[in-house]
N, C-alpha and C positions, 0 to 999 in steps of 0.2 A: 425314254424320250426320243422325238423325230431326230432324226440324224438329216434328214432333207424331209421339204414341206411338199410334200406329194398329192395329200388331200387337206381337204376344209377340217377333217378329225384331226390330219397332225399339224395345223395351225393352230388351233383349239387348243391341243393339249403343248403345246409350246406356250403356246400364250398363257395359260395355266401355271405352266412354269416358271413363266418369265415375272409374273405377278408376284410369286412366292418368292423368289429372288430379291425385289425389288419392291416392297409394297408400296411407295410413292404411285405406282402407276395401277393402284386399286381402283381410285378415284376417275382414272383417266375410262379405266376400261368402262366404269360403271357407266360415264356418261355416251361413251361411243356405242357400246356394244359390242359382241366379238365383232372384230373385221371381217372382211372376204376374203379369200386367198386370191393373189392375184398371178397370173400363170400365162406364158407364153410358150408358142411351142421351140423346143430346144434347135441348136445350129446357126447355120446363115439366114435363113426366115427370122428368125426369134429376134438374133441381135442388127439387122437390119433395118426392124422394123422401131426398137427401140433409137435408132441410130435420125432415122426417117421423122423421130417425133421429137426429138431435142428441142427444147427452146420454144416448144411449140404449144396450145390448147389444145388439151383431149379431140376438139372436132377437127381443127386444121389438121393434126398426123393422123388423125385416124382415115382423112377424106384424103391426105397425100399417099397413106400406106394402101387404101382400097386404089388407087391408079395405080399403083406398083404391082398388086398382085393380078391387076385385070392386066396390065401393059405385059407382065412376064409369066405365063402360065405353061408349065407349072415355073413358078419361080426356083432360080438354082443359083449360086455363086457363078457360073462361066456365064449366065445369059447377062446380067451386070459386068462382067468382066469383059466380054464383049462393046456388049452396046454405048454407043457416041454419049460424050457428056454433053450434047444438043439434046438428044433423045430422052437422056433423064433428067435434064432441066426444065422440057418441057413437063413435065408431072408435077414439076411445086417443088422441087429440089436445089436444093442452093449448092454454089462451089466446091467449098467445105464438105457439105454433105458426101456431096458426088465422089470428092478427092478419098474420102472414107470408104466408101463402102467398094470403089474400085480397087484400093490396097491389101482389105479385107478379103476379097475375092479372089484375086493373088495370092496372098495369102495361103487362101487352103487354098486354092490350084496345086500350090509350090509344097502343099502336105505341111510346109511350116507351122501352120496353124488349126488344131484339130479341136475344133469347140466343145463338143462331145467328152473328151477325153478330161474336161475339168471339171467332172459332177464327181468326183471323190467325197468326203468327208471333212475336207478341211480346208474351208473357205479362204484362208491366209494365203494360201500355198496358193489355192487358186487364183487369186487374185495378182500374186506378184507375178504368176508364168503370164498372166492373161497382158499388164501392164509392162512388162518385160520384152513384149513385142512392140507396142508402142504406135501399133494400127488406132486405139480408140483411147480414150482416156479415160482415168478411176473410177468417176461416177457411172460412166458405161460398161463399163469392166462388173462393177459391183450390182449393178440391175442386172444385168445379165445373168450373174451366178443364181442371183435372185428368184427372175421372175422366169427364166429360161431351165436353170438347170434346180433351181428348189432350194439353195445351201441355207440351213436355219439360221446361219451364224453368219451369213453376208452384209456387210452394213455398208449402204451407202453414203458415206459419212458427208459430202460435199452435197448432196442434196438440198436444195434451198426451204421448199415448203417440212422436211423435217429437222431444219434445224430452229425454223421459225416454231412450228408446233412445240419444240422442247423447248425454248424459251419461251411460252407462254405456258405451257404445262407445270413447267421448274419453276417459275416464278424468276427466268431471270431477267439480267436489266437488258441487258442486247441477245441480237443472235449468234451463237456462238459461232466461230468460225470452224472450217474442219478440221483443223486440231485439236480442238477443247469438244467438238461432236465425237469424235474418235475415242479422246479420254473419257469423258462422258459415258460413253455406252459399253466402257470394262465392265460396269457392274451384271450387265446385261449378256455374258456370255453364258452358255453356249446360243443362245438366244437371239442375237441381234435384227436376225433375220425379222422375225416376229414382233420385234420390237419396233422395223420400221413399218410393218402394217400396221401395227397401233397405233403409232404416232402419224402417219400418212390418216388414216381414219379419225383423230383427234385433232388435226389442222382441219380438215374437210364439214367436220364440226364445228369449229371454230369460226371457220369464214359464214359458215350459215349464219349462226346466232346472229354473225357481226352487221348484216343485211338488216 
């Protein structure tokens, strides 16, 4: 089985897996269909651009991430690191934002922080060195290992649209919060990763029908 999600085969065959593990989420697959893989490129692009979309509609981050990489070309951590938080306010950037990806930049300037260096095998581990710095917080942490470096087993547990999707998957009475998300998806190891493209593609279903 995929040790990281590299292609749509080894989503597929994770997802395969993750079924046989769990057969509650037979039902889920049958109605979604396999998902996509969903994939960023790895480093300070990958997780800036997740950073850039918080909080936000598919179209607003994706139209604020296209000014970022036409404003910074090629884009690099020192050219953010540099530039006036005027200058990347004006792109659709809020405070917050900016206070982020400036520290980030720093960051690896200062070699402190080597994004790259956390696609090992074991998304745990990953995750605490990523959150131990304390530049981004968990749910960015865990897309990251995710959708950047591939770990099968990354789960974003504080995610909102998949905790709603497993409550209405599970049949439960509320959304769970991120610690019964967390318990929740033990069953789901080494897996998890795959398991929030399923459940991300069974929310995305779900809003349909509800139209």
């Amino acid at each position: 089985m995929p040790v990281h999600l590299n292609s749509q085969a080894d989503l597929e065959d994770a997802i395969l897996a993750l079924v046989k593990l769990d057969p509650r989420l037979k039902p889920i697959l049958e109605l979604t269909g396999m998902p996509a893989l969903r994939q960023r490129e790895p480093g300070f692009a990958g997780l800036a651009a997740i950073v850039c979309g918080q909080q936000l509609s598919t179209a607003s981050a994706n139209a604020i991430w296209n000014r970022m990489r036409g404003e910074f070309d090629p884009f690099h951590h020192d050219s953010i690191r540099r530039a006036t938080a005027a200058r990347l306010g004006k792109l659709g950037l809020s405070a917050a934002k900016i206070k982020t990806l400036k520290l980030l930049a720093r960051e690896i300037r200062s070699t402190r922080l080597d994004l790259e260096a956390h696609g090992g095998p074991e998304a745990d581990e990953a995750h605490r060195a990523l959150t131990a710095l304390q530049a981004v917080g968990p749910w960015t942490d865990d897309v990251y290992l995710l959708f950047c470096l591939g770990h099968t087993d990354a789960w974003p547990a504080g995610d909102l649209a998949l905790q709603d999707a497993i409550r209405l998957g599970l049949g439960l009475d509320s959304r769970p919060p991120t610690k019964e998300t967390t318990a929740l998806a033990e069953i789901w190891r080494p897996f998890r990763g795959a398991a929030a493209h399923l459940w991300w593609a069974y929310y995305r279903a779900a809003r349909r029908s509800a139209v």
